[in-house]
C-alpha positions as CSV (number, residue, x, y, z in Angstrom):
1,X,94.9,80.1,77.3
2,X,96.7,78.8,80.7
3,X,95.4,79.9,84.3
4,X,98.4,81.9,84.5
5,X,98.2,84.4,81.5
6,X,94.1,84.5,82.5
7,X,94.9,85.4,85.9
8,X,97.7,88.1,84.8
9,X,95.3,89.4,82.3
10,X,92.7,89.7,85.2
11,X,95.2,91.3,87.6
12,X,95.9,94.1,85.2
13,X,92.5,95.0,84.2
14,X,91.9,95.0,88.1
15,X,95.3,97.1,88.2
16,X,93.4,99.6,85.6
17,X,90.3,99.3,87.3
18,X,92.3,101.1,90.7
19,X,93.8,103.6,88.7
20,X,91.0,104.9,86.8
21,X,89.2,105.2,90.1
22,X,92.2,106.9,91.4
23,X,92.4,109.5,88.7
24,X,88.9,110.3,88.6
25,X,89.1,111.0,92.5
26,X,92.5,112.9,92.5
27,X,90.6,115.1,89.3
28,X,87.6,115.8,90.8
29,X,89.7,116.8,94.1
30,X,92.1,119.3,92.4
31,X,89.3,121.4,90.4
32,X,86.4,121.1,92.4
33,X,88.1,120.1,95.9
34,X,88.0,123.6,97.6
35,X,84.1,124.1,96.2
36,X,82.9,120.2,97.4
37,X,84.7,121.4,100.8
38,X,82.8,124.1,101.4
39,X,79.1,122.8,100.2
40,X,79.5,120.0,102.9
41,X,80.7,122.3,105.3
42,X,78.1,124.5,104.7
43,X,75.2,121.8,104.4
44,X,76.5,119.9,107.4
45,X,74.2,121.4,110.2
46,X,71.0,120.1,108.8
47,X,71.0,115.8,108.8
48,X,69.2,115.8,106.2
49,X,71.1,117.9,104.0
50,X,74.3,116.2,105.9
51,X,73.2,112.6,104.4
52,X,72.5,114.5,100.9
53,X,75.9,116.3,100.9
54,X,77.6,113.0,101.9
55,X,76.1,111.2,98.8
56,X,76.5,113.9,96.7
57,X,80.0,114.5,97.7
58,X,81.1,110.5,97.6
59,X,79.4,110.3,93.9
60,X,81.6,113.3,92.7
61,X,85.2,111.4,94.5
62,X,83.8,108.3,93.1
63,X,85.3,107.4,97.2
64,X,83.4,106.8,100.2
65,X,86.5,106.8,102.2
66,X,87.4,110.3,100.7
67,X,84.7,111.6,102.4
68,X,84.7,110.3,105.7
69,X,88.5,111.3,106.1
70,X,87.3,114.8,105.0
71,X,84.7,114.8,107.6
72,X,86.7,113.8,110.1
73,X,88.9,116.9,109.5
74,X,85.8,119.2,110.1
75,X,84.8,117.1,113.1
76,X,88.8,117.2,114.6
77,X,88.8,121.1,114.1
78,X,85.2,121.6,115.4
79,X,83.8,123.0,112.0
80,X,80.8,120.0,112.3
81,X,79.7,117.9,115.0
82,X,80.4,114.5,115.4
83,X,76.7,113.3,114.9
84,X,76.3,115.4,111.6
85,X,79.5,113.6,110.9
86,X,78.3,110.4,111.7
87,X,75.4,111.3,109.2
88,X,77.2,112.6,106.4
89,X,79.7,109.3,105.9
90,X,75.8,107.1,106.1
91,X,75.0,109.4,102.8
92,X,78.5,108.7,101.6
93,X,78.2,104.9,101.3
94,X,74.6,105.1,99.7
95,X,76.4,107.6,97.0
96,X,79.1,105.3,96.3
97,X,77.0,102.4,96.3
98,X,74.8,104.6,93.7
99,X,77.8,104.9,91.5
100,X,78.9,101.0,91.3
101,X,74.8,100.8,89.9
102,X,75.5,103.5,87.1
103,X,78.5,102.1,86.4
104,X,77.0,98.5,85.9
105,X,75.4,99.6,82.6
106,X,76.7,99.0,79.5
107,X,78.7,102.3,78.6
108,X,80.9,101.0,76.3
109,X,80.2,103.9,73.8
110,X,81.8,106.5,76.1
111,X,84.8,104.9,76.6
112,X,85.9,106.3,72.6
113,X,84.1,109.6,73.7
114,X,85.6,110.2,76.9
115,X,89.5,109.3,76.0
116,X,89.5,111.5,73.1
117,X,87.7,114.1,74.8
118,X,89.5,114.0,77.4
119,X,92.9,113.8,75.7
120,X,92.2,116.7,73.9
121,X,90.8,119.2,76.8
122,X,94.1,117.9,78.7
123,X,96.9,118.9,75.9
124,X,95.0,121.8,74.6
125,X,94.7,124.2,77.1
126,X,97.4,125.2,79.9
127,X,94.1,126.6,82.2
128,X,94.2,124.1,85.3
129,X,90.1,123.8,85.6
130,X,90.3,122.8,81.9
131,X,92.7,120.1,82.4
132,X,91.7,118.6,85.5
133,X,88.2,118.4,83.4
134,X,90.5,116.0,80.7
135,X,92.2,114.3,83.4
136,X,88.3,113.3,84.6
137,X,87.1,112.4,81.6
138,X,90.4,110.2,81.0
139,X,89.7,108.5,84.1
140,X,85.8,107.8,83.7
141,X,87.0,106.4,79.9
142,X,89.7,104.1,81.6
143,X,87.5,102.9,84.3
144,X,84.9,102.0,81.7
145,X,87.3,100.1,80.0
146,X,89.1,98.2,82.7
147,X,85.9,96.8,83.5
148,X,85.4,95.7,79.5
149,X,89.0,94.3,79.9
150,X,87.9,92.3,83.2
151,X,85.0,90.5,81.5
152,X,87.0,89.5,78.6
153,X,89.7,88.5,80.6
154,X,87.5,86.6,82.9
155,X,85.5,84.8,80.0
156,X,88.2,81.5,79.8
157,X,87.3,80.7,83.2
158,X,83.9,79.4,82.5
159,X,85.7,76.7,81.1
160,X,87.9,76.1,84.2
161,X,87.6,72.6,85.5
162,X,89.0,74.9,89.5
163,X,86.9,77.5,89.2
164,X,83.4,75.5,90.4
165,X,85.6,73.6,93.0
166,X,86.3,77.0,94.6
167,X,83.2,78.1,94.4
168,X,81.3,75.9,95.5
169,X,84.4,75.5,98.5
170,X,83.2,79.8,99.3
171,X,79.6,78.7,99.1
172,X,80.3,76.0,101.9
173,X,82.1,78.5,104.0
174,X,80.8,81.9,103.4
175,X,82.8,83.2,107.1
176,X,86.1,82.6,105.0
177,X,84.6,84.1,101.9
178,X,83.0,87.2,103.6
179,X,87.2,87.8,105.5
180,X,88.7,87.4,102.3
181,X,86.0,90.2,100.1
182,X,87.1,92.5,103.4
183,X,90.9,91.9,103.1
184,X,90.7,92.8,99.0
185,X,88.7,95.6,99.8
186,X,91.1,97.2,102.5
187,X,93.8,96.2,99.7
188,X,92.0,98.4,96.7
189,X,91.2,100.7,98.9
190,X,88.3,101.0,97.3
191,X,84.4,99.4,97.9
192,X,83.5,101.2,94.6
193,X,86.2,99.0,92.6
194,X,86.0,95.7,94.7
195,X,81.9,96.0,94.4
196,X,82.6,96.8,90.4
197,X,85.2,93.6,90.2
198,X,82.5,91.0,91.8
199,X,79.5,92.5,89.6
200,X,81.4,91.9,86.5
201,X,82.7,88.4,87.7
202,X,78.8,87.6,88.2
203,X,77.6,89.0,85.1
204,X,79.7,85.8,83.8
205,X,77.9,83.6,85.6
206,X,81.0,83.3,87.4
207,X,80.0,83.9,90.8
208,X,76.2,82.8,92.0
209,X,74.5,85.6,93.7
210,X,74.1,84.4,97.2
211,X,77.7,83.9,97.6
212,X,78.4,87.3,96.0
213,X,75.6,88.9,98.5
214,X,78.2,86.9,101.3
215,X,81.0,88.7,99.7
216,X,79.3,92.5,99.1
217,X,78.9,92.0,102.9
218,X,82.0,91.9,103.4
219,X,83.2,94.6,100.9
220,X,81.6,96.5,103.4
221,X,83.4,95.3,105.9
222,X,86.8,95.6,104.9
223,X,86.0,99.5,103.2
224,X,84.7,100.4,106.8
225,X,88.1,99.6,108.5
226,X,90.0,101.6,105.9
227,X,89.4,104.8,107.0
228,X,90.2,104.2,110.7
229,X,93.7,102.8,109.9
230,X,94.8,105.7,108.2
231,X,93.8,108.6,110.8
232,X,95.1,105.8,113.4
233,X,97.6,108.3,114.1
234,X,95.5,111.5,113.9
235,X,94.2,113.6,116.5
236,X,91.4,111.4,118.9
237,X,88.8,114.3,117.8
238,X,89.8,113.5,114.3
239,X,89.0,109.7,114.7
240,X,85.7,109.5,116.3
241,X,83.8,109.8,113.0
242,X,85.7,106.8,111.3
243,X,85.6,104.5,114.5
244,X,81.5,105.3,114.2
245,X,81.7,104.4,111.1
246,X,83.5,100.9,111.6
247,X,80.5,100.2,114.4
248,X,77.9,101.0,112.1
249,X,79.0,99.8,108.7
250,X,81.4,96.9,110.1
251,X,79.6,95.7,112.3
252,X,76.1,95.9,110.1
253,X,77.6,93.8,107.7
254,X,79.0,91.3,110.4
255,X,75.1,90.9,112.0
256,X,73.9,90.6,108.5
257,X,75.9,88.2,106.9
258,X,74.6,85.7,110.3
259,X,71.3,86.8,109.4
260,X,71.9,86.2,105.5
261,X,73.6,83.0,106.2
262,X,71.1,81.0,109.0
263,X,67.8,82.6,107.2
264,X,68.6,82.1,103.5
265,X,66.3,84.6,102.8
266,X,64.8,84.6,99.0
267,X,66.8,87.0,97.0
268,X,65.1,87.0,93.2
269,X,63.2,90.6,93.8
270,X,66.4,91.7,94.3
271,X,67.0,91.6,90.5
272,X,66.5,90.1,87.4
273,X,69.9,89.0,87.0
274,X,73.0,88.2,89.2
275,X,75.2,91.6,88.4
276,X,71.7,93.2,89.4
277,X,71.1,91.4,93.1
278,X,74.4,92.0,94.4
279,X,74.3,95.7,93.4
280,X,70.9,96.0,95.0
281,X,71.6,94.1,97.8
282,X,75.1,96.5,98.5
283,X,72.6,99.5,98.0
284,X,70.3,98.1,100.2
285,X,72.5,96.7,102.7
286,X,73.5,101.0,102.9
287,X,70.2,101.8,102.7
288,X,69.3,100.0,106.0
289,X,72.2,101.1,107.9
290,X,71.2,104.5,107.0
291,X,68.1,104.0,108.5
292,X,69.3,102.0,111.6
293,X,72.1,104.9,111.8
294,X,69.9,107.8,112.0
295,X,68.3,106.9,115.1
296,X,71.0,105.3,117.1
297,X,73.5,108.3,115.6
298,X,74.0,109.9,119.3
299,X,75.0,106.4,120.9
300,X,77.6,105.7,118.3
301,X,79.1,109.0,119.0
302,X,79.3,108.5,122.0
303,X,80.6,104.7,121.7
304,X,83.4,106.0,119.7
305,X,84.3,108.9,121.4
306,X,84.9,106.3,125.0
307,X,86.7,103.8,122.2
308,X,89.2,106.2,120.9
309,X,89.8,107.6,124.8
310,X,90.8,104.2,125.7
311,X,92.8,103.6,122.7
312,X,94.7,107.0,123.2
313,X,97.2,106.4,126.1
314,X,97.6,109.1,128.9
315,X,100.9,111.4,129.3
316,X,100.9,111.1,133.0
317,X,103.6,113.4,133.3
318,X,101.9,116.2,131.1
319,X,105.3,117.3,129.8
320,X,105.3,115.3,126.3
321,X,102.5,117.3,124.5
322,X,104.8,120.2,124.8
323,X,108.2,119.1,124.1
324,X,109.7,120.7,121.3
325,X,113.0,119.2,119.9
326,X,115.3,121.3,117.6
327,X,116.9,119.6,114.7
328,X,119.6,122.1,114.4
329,X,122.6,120.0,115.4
330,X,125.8,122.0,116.3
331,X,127.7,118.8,115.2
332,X,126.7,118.2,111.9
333,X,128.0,121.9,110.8
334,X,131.4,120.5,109.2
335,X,129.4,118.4,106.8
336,X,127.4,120.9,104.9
337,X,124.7,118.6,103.3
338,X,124.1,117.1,106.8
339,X,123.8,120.7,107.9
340,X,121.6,121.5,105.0
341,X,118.9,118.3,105.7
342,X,118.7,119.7,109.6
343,X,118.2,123.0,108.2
344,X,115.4,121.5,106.1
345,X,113.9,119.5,108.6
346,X,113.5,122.2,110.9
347,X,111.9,124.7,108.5
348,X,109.5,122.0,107.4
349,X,108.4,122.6,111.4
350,X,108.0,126.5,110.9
351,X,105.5,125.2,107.8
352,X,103.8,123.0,110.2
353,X,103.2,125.3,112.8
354,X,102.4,128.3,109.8
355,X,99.8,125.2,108.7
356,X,98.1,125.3,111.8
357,X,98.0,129.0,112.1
358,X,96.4,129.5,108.5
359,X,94.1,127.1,109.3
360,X,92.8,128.1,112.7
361,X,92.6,131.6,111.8
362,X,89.4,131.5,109.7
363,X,88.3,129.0,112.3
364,X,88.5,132.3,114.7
365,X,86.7,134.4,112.2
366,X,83.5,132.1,113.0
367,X,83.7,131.7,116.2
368,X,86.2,133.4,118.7
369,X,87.1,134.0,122.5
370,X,90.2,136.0,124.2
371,X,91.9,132.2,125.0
372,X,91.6,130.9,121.2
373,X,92.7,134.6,120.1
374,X,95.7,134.3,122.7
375,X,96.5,130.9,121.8
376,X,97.4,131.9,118.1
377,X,99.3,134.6,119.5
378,X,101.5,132.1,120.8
379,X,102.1,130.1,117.8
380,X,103.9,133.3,116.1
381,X,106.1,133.7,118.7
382,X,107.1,129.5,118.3
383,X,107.5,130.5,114.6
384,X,109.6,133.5,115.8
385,X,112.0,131.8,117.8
386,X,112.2,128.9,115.1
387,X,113.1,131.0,112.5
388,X,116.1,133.3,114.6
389,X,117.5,129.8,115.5
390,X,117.4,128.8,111.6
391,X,118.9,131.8,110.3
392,X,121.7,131.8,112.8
393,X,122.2,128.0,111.9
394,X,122.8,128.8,108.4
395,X,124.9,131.6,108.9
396,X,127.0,129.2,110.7
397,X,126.8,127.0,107.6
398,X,127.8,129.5,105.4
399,X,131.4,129.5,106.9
400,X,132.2,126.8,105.3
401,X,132.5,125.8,102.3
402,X,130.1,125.1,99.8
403,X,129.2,123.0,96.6
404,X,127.3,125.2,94.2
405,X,124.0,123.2,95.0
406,X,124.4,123.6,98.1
407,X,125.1,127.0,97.9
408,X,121.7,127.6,96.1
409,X,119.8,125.1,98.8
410,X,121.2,127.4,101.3
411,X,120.2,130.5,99.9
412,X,116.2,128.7,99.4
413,X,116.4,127.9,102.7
414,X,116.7,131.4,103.9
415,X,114.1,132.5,101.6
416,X,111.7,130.0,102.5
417,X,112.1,130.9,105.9
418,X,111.3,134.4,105.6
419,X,108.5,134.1,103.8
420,X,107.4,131.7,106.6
421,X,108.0,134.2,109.0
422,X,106.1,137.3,107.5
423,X,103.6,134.7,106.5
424,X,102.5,134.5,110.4
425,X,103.0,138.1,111.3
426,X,100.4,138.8,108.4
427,X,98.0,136.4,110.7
428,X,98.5,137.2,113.9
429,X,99.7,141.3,113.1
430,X,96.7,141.6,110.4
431,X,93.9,139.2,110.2
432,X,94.0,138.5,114.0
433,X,93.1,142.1,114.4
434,X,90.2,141.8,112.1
435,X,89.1,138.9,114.0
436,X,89.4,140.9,117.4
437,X,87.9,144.0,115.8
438,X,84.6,141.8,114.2
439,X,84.2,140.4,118.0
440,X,84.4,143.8,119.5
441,X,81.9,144.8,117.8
442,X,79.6,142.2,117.5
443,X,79.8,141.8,113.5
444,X,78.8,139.3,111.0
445,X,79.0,138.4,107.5
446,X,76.3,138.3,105.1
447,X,76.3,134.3,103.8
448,X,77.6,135.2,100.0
449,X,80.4,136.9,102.3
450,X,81.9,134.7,104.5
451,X,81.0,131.6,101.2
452,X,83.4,133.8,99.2
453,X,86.1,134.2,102.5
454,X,85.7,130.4,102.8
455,X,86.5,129.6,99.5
456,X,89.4,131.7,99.1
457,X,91.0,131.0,102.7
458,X,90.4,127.3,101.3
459,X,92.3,128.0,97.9
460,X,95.2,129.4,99.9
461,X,95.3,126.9,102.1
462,X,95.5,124.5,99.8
463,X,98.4,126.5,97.6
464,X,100.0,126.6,101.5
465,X,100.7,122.6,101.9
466,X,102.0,122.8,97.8
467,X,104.4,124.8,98.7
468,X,105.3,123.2,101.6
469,X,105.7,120.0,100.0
470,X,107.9,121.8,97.6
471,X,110.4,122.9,99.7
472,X,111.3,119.0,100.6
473,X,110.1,117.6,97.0
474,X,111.5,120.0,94.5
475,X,109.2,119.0,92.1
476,X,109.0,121.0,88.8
477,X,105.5,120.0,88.4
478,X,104.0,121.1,91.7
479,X,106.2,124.5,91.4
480,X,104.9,125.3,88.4
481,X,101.3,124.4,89.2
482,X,101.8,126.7,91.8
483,X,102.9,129.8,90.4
484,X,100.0,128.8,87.9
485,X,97.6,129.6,91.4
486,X,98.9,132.8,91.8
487,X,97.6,134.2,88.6
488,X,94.1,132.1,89.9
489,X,94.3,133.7,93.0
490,X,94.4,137.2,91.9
491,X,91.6,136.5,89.7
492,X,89.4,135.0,92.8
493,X,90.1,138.4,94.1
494,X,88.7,140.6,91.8
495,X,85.7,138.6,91.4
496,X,85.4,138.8,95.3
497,X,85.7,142.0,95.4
498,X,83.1,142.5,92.5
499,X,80.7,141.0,94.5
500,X,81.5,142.2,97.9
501,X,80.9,146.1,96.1
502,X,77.9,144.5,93.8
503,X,76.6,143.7,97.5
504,X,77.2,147.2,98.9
505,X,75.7,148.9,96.0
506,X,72.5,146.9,96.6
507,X,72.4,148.4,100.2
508,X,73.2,144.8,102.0
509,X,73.3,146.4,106.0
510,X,75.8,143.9,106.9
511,X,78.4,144.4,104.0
512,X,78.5,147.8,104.7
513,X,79.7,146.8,108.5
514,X,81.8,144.3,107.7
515,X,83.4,146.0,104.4
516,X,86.9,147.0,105.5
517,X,87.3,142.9,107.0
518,X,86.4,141.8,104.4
519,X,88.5,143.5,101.7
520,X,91.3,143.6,104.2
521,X,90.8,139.6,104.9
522,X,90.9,139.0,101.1
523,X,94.4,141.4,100.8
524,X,96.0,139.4,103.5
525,X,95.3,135.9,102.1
526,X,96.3,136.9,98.6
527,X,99.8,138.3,100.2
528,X,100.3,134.9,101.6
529,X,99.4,133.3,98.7
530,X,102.1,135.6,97.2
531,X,105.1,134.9,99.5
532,X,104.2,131.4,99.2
533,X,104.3,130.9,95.7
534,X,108.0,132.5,95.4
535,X,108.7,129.5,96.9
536,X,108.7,127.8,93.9
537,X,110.9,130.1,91.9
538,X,114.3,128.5,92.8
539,X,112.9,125.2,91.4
540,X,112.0,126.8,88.3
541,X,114.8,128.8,87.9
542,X,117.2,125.5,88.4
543,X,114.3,123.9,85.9
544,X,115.1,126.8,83.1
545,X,111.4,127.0,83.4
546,X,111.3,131.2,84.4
547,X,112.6,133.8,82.7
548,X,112.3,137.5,84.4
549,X,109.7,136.1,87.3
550,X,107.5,134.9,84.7
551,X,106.3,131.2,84.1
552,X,107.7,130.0,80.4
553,X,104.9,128.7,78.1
554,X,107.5,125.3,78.0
């Protein structure tokens, strides 16, 4: 077999490998994502328990990365501190490192199991839980076999008269080696499938096990700067945990490669085997900055709290925070779908600022004042004006004349935009007034409450961004999935409400305080849910896919 058909077999084995991982994350994300969310929200205060949930969490997503991007959101909007944080992503790398071990084995046998279970749980059943189970199991029977396909692919190279020239080239110059491991692992994305790809290599005897301890090292490297690119552009409270992460983890493996390098340390009780040093020695390269982590966790905060600050340039003028810019251009009115696309863009701000109501508003429900309380306030009347300055911009449009599309965009448009704006009257008009009225008088949730308030504010706020991608993607798919939510959403509710009288039955002092918020709290969020989810029905109607406000079976 040539180099060339042994390297594209390789490439798409490795292009399996990426998507398998992918799937299994993206599964795992849409039927357990609100649940995961709130167990390491809810676990975060303790570090212990913070480490624990990280692992735990990074072991499910089958992603390391994942979860530090998901902690950073808690640590942006205040839900965690920074140091808990900080924490939780060091329990994150041990859990994915944990899952490159178990994946080492030889599972061969489930790959057979898992596709055809999988398959079958995915086209049999139209209930979401059920097929986001297949679409796991899929994904786990894929993965297993992308890394079958990478040793078979990778088996002609023993006889490769290159392969020893380059490897003993990386063994002379492990700096070069350890750069390039970091730059594949930024490019996958992904420590779990780069660690995964050099284990299977060695297994081969393809790569000796002190240069693949060199290039674990800097796996690490490259899946600690991941993270901090993408929230490069997020709030600076948002990227604190991620920098701390790059100046543990990054630099850790920088100071130990050195140390690795100059010492050449003794590595058989690492394993039996090479596939089982370099997955000890990435377990135990976590392991260690765990440990190094815990202690030094407040001056890393605080390191990367002064690095983003200095990275985040000043508005010395103070004016640019608040500028608002309209999209509604006067002079694009003779060209209807020009008209139509401002319309579009601007009611895709109303979603954004509805987004950030939604969210804060449970936020409030925790922990409120009179400023926070005011500060929503103002947000309704931004989606207030917004929305009087769309619907007179496409009653301006509707002057002229119109394709049939666009006649039915224009009609969404106005629908969506309604929606939008009762959506944020039923915050600040209904659930704001529970929050003022649970302040006033001093009120709390018992914790099976406010779990169950959590969880469902989290389903609804997830529904919330579907249907605002919606409204700019069209897609049949996401519309129907999310009239599929609506009939989940009312069930969540009973249940809740099951419990919520289970609990005031058993005499619970502070359900019977906090009853009407609650049930009220639950009512509103299922109403947005509602309004929402018509969203999709002009997709589906142009899709042929409803029939009297009902989803068809097809």
């Amino acid at each position: 077999m040539s180099g060339s058909v042994v390297l594209l077999h390789l490439a798409g084995a490795v292009a399996l490998l990426l998507w398998a991982t992918r799937m299994v994350r993206t599964g795992v994300e849409r039927a357990y994502g609100d649940v995961l969310r709130h167990r390491l929200r809810s676990t975060m205060r303790n570090p212990l328990m913070a480490v624990l949930s990280g692992a735990g969490l990074s072991i499910a997503l089958q992603s390391s990365t994942a979860v530090t991007l998901l902690v950073a959101s808690f640590a942006g909007s205040g839900i965690v501190s920074g140091i808990s944080g900080q924490l939780a992503v060091r329990g994150a790398e041990i859990g994915s490192a944990l899952v490159v071990k178990l994946l080492a084995h030889d599972l061969s046998l489930l790959v057979p199991i898992c596709l055809a279970a999988g398959t079958a749980m995915f086209m049999m059943t139209e209930r979401r839980e059920w097929r986001q189970m297949g679409r796991i199991l899929v994904g786990i029977g894929l993965l297993l076999l992308s890394l079958e396909m990478i040793g078979e692919a990778s088996e002609p190279l023993r006889q490769s008269t290159a392969l020893p020239v380059i490897i003993e080239y990386f063994s002379g110059d492990p700096v070069t080696a350890f750069l390039l491991a970091a730059l594949v692992t930024w490019l996958f994305h992904s420590s779990i499938a780069a660690v995964l790809l050099l284990v299977t290599l060695a297994a081969r005897g393809l790569i000796p096990p002190e240069l693949g301890i060199v290039l674990v090292l800097g796996v690490n490297l490259g899946s600690s700067v991941i993270a901090p690119i993408l929230t490069r552009n997020s709030d600076p409270a948002v990227r604190v945990v991620p920098i701390g992460n790059l100046l543990m983890r990054g630099a850790g493996s920088v100071i130990l490669m050195i140390a690795f390098t100059w010492t050449k340390p003794p590595i058989d009780y690492l394993g039996a085997n090479e596939a089982a040093q370099i997955i000890n020695a990435h377990i135990l390269f976590n392991c260690i900055i765990l440990l190094a982590g815990m202690p030094l966790a407040r001056l890393v905060y605080r390191a990367s709290e002064k690095i983003v600050a200095l990275a985040t340039p000043a508005d010395p003028s103070g004016t640019l925070a608040n500028a608002e810019l309209s999209a509604l251009n006067e002079g694009a009115l003779d060209v209807p779908s020009q008209a139509l696309a401002n319309a579009t863009r601007e009611v895709v701000r109303v979603c954004e600022t509805v987004e950030i109501m939604l969210k804060s508003i449970m936020e409030l429900y925790e922990s409120a004042d009179a400023a926070k309380i005011q500060a929503l306030a103002a947000l309704d009347d931004r989606v207030d004006r917004r929305h009087a300055a769309i619907k007179l911009y496409l009653a301006k449009i509707s002057t002229h004349q119109l394709s049939e599309s666009e006649a039915l965009r224009h009609q969404e448009l106005i629908g969506a935009c309604v929606k939008l704006e009762q959506v944020g009257d039923i915050i600040v008009r209904n659930m704001l007034a529970h929050v003022q009225k649970k302040l006033d008088r001093g009120l709390e949730f018992t914790d099976e409450g406010w779990r169950e308030l959590t969880s469902f504010h989290a389903s609804v706020l997830t529904n919330a961004r579907l249907a605002f991608n919606l409204l700019v993607s069209r897609d049949t798919e996401t519309a129907r999935q999310l009239v599929e939510e609506k009939d989940r959403i009312r069930e969540l509710e009973k249940q809740a409400s099951q419990s919520h009288f289970k609990r005031l039955r058993d005499g619970s002092e502070r359900s019977i305080e906090t009853s009407s918020i609650h049930l009220d709290t639950i009512r509103d969020l299922k109403e947005i849910n509602s309004l929402l989810a018509s969203i999709a029905y002009p997709v589906l109607e142009e899709s042929g896919l409803l029939r009297s406000s009902r989803l068809n079976a097809g």
